[in-house]
Structure formats: structure tokens, C-alpha cells
C-alpha positions in Angstrom: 102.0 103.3 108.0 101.1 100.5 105.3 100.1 97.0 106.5 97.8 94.4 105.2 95.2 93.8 108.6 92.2 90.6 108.3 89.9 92.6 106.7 92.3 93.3 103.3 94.0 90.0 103.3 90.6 88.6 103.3 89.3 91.1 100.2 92.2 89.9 98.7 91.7 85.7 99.5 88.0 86.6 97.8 89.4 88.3 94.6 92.2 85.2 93.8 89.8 82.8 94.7 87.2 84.9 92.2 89.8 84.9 89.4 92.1 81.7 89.8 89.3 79.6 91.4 89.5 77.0 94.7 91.6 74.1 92.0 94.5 76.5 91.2 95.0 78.7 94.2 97.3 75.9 96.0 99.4 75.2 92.8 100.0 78.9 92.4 100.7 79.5 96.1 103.2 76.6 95.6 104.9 78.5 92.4 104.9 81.6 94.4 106.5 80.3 97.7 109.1 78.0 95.3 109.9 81.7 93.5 110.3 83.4 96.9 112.7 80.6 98.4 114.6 81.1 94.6 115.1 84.4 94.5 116.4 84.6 99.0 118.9 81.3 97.7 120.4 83.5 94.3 120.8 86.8 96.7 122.7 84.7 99.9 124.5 83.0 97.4 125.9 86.5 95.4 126.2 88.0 98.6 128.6 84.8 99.8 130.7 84.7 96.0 131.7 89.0 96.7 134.5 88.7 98.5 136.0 85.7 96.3 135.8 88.0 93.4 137.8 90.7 95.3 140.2 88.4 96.1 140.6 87.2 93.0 142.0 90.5 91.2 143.2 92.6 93.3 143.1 95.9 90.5 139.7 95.8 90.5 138.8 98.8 92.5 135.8 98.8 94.9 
């Protein structure tokens, strides 16, 4: 249905490379991947504190 194939990934490689120029692009890949691996560490670590907080009080209704 919606993918990225070569040819947009490559329209898209063009236009950062355009904008950001070849000095930045591997800084700002590196602040992206560091954001991604962030963001999957905060949701595996709410995801593993939910039942402690149901334990903890059992009035709290679900």
C-alpha cells in the first residue's frame, strides 16, 4: 500500500543532502538513530513499571 522503494529513498537522500549538506548529514543521522533508540528504551521501560503500579494499590481500578 505505502512503502518507500530505491527510487524515493534516493529523491529523498538528494533533498537532505541539498539542504543539510555532505558535513552534517552523519551528525544528524546520529541525533536521529540516538532519538529512535530513546524513545524504544522510555516505552519498554513504561511497559515493564505497569504492573508494579497495579500492585502497588490495589483500589486503583483498571
Amino acid at each position: 500500500m505505502f512503502g518507500l522503494g530505491l527510487p524515493e529513498m534516493m529523491v529523498v537522500l538528494v533533498v537532505g543532502l541539498l539542504v543539510f549538506g555532505p558535513s552534517k548529514l552523519p551528525s544528524l543521522g546520529k541525533s536521529l538513530g540516538e532519538a529512535i533508540r530513546g524513545f524504544k528504551k522510555g516505552l519498554e521501560d513504561d511497559t515493564s513499571a505497569q504492573p508494579e503500579l497495579d500492585k502497588a494499590d490495589p483500589k486503583i481500578e483498571k
